[in-house]
Steps between C-alpha positions, in 0.01 A plus 500: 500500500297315759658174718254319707694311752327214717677379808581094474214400771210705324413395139221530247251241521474257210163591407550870502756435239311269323190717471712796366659295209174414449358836434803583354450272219150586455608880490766392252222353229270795559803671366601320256138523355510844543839524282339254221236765365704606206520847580089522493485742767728737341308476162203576662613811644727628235299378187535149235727633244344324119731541241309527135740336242490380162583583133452820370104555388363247684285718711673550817379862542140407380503269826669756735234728402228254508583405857531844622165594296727851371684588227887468674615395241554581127367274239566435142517261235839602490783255641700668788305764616579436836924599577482553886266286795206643575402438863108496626385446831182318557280317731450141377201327753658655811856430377736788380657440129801696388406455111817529274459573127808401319694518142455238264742254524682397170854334393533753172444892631468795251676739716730555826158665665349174433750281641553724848104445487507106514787521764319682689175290492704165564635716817136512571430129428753364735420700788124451472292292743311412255538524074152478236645413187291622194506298199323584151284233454611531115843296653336178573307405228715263366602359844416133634705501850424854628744374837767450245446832356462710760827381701667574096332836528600580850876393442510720196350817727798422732279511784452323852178435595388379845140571486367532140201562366418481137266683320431403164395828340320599196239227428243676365722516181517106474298237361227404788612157406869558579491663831278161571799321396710727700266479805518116470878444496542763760284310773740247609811760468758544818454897388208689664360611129170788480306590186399854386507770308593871685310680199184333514523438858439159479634221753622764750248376766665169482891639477398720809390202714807322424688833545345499873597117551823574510505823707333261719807254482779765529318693780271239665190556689524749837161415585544157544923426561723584738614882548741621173882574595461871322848623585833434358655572843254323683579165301876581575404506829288191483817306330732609767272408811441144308840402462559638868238233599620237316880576632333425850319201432835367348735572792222388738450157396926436537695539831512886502479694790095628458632873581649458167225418342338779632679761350308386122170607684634817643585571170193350318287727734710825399392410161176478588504804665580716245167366298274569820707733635827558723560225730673639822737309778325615735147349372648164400613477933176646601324177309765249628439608889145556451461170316715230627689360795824394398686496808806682604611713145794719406459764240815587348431787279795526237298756296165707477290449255 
């Protein structure tokens, strides 16, 4: 631990102090922002995990092969083909895509294979970044409130989901006039809701903008925002230097001695320091003497760092 003693006769000017809480508060914001990202960083270095869900036979493994343009999946008319995840890795405009292929999801299962299957893909659903939920087109055409229906649908799935994209599949099996009808009701929905059909490959162009939309979202834009927080450690790091900062700019403003308030940076800069890299005693003095004139000082050193 570091004291800082000043003598009675030689103090800290006013404006010195003032400037650093000023940049002190600005550091604090740049922070802050840095913190607020969601995590983008770290999904842009470790991959968007998209959860596939849905009933069974709705074409979940059509899509996962459709996206990946290869066969990783198997595909038949039969319902619950698919018992385990199947992961694919892909490059989605720049942004990498964990792609999870999941069990249908159904209240009444057939076996005890089946049910391990669905608990398994809700696993996958809740600790997704992102879920597409595949609907048979079939389902809706007696709808009128497709909101209403889908948050019904969802409950009954037993699944959270924060970032949802629908894709209503299997329209080249319905009326033309109908998937108008479903098109229409869908436009003012609170649900992001895509047309298509994985077996004719039709409305994929349109699903796979929307798809990149919200890569975009989760992930953001490097070329044009701030540098990505990409560590778990370093955001850690970034936390603990933050409320170090903040601890100082509290005990500052009251009647506090400011070598108490100093301490928070010390330790806000150790933080730092283990992001850019180790922070020594030794260089922290060098900067004060080489830096500043503060008079007659006493260094107390309790501790090394």
């Amino acid at each position: 631990m570091l004291f800082i003693h000043f003598s009675e006769t030689d103090n800290i000017e006013d404006l010195v102090l003032e400037k650093v809480q000023k940049n002190l508060e600005k550091l604090a914001k740049e922070i802050e922002m840095h913190l607020m990202d969601n995590r983008s960083g770290e999904l842009l270095r470790d991959g968007v995990k998209v959860a596939i869900i849905g009933a069974p036979n709705t074409g979940k493994s059509s899509l996962l092969n459709s996206l990946c343009s290869r066969e990783a999946a198997i595909v038949t008319d039969l319902p619950g083909t698919t018992r385990d995840p199947i992961q694919v890795s892909l490059d989605v405009s720049g942004y990498s895509v964990i792609l999870i292929d999941t069990a249908g999801i159904r209240s009444q299962t057939v076996n005890l294979i089946e049910d391990l299957g669905i608990k398994k893909s809700k696993v996958q659903a809740q600790s997704a970044d992102m879920v597409i939920l595949m609907i048979d087109a079939q389902y809706l055409l007696d709808v009128n409130n497709i909101d209403l229906w889908l948050q019904k649908y969802v409950e009954n799935l037993k699944v959270h989901c924060d970032n949802c994209l629908v894709f209503i599949n299997k329209i080249d099996i319905v009326a033309d006039d109908q998937v108008i009808r479903l098109k229409k009701i869908s436009q003012n929905s609170t649900w992001t809701v895509c047309f298509g059909s994985c077996k004719v490959n039709k409305g994929l162009t349109d699903m796979m903008r929307t798809f990149e939309n919200y890569l975009q979202k989760l992930c953001g834009n490097p070329n044009f925002e701030h540098p990505r927080c990409s560590q778990a450690r370093h955001r850690y790091c970034l936390l603990k230097a933050l409320n170090n900062v903040q601890m100082y700019l509290k005990i500052s403003k009251s009647d506090e001695n400011i070598d108490v308030a100093a301490q928070y940076l010390r330790k806000a800069t150790l933080h730092v320091g283990k992001i850019t890299g180790h922070v020594s005693t030794e260089e922290v003095l060098n900067v004060i003497f080489s830096k500043f004139c503060i008079g007659l000082v006493t260094f107390t050193i309790m501790s090394i760092i």
